[in-house]
C-alpha positions in Angstrom: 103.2 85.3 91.2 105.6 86.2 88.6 105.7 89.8 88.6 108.8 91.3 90.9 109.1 95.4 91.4 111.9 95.8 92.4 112.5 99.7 94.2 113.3 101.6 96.8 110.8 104.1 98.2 112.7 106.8 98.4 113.2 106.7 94.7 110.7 108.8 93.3 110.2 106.6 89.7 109.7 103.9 91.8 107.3 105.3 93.8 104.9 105.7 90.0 105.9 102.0 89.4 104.7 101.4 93.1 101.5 103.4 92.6 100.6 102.4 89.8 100.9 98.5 90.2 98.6 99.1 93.5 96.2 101.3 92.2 95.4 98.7 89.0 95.1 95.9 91.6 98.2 94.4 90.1 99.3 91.0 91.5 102.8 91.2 91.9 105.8 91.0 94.8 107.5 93.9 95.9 111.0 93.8 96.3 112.3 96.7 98.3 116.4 97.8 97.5 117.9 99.9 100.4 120.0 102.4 97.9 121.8 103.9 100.8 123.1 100.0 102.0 124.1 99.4 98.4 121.9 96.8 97.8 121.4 98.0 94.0 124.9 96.5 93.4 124.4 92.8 94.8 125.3 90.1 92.5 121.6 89.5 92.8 120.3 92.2 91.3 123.0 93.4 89.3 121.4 90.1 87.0 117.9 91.9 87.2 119.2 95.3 86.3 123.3 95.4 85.4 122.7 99.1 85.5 122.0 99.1 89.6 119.5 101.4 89.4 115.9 101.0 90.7 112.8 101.2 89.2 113.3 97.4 87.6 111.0 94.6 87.4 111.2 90.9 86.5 108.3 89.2 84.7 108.7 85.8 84.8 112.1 85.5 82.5 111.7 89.0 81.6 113.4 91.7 83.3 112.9 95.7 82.3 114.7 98.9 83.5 113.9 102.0 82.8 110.4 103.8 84.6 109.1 105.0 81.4 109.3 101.7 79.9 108.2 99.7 82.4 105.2 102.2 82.8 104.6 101.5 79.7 104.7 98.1 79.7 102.5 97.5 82.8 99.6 99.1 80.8 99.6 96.8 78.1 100.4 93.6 79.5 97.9 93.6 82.4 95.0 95.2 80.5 95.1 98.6 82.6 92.5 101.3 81.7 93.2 103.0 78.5 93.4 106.2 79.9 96.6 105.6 81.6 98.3 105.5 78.2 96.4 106.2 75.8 96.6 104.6 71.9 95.6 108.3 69.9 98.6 109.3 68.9 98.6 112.5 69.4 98.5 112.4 73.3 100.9 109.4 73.2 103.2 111.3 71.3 102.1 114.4 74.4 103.0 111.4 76.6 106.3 110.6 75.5 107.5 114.1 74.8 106.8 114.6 79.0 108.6 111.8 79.7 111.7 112.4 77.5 112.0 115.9 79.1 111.2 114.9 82.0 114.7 112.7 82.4 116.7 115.9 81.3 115.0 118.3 82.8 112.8 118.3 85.9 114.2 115.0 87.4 118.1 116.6 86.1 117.2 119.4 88.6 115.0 118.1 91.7 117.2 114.8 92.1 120.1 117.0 93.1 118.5 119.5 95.0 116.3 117.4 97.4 120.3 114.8 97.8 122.3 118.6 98.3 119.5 119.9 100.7 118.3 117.0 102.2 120.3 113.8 102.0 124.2 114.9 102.5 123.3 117.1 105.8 121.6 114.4 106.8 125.0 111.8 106.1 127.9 114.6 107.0 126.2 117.1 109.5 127.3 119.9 107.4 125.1 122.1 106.6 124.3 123.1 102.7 126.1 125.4 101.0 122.9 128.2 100.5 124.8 130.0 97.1 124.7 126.4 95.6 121.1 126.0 97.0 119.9 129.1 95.5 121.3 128.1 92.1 119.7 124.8 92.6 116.8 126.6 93.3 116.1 128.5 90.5 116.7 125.6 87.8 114.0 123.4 89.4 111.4 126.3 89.7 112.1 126.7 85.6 111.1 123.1 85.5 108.2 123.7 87.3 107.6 126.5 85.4 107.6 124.7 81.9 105.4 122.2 83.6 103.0 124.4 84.2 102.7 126.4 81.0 103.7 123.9 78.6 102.9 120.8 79.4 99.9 121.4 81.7 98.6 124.9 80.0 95.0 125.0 81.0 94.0 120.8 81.1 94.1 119.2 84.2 96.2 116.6 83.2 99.6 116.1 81.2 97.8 114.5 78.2 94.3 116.3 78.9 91.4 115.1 80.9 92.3 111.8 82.2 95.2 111.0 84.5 98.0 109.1 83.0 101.4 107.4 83.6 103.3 111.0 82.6 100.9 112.5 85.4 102.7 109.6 88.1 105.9 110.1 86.8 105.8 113.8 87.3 103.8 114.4 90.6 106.1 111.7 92.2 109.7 113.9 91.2 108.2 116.8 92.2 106.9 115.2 95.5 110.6 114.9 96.4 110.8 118.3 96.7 108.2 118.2 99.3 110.8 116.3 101.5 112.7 119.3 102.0 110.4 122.7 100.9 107.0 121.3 102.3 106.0 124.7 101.0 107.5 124.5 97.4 104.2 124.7 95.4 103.4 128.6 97.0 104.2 130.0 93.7 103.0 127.8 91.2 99.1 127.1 91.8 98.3 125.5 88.7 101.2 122.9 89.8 99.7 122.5 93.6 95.9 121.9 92.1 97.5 118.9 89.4 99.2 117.5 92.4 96.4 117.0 94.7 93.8 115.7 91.8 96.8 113.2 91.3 96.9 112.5 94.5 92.9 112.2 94.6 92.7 109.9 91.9 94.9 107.4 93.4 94.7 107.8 97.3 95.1 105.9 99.4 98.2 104.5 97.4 99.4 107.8 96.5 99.8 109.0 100.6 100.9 105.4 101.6 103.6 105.5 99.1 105.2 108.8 100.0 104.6 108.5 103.8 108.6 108.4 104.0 108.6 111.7 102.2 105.9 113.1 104.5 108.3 112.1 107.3 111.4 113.4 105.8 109.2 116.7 105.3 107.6 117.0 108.6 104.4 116.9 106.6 101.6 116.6 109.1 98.4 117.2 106.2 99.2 116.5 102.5 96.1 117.6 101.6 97.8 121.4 102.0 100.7 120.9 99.9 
């Protein structure tokens, strides 16, 4: 089999790359990274991805980084359902506006809150700084805010009706929050109710794939996140 995904599961793009090669029956092999042993910056694949991050695949002699793109790329080349990204331009355009704000925005904000909150306790013993958390706080629930009124308004999904690779990309960063705020969605509904039909759409792949984040989160019954 030629296709390799390379990730690490505690990587919430690669967790969309993850879910959505299982849930299209994709043939490939998985190549798990362990991020906190370093293993991003072996010589090995430093030659897949020189810039030792994860999400990356390699398809036969071609490698791609980048979750967006390789999102991207999975639909076309193995003949997924249109709906994951669809050719109207209009909601591709809707598509690729979420994901560019997405990097500089919602993932700018949850990446470092869930590592602050979460991870370096964890590592150190010390516990977080709570004026820093706060400030954290507040900048990921205005990403969750935008989410909700601008992106989502009153559709079901990112780019309307149908489920797409915006909706994986998004529900998996704003999983990671679940890690360490299992009740993080109490004040924004609308974002609770899009998480769950995600997570509908694509179960059992969608609960197998964050089982580590379940853990992390003491999460006995996703189903009331």
């Amino acid at each position: 089999m030629s296709l390799k995904v390379y990730f690490d599961i505690l990587s919430q793009p690669s967790r969309a790359v993850l879910i959505m090669c299982r849930v299209n029956n994709l043939n490939f092999t998985p190549c798990p990274i362990a991020m906190r042993k370093l293993e991003q910056k072996s010589p090995e694949f430093t030659k897949v991805n020189p810039f030792q991050r994860v999400p990356a695949i390699q398809d036969g002699d071609f490698s791609l980084t980048e979750s967006s793109a390789i999102l991207g790329y999975l639909t076309s080349k193995y003949g997924c359902p249109g709906h994951w990204n669809p050719g109207d331009d209009q909601t591709k355009a809707r598509i690729q506006e979420y994901m560019s704000w997405h990097e500089t925005q919602l993932r700018a904000h949850v990446t470092p809150y869930f590592v602050e909150k979460g991870i370096i306790p964890l590592q150190t013993g010390v516990p977080a700084n709570e004026e820093s958390l706060q400030r954290q706080w507040k900048n990921v629930m205005k990403a969750f805010t935008a989410v909700e009124d601008y992106f989502l308004k009153d559709q079901p999904y990112i780019g309307g009706d149908q489920i797409t690779i915006a909706d994986l990309l998004g529900t998996c960063e704003v999983m990671q929050t679940a890690g360490v705020d299992p009740d993080f969605t109490k004040d924004h509904p609308k974002m609770k109710a899009w998480i769950q039909r995600v997570r509908n759409e694509t179960n059992p792949h969608f609960d197998d794939t964050h089982k580590m984040v379940y853990k992390f989160g003491k999460i006995s019954d996703p189903g009331k996140l």
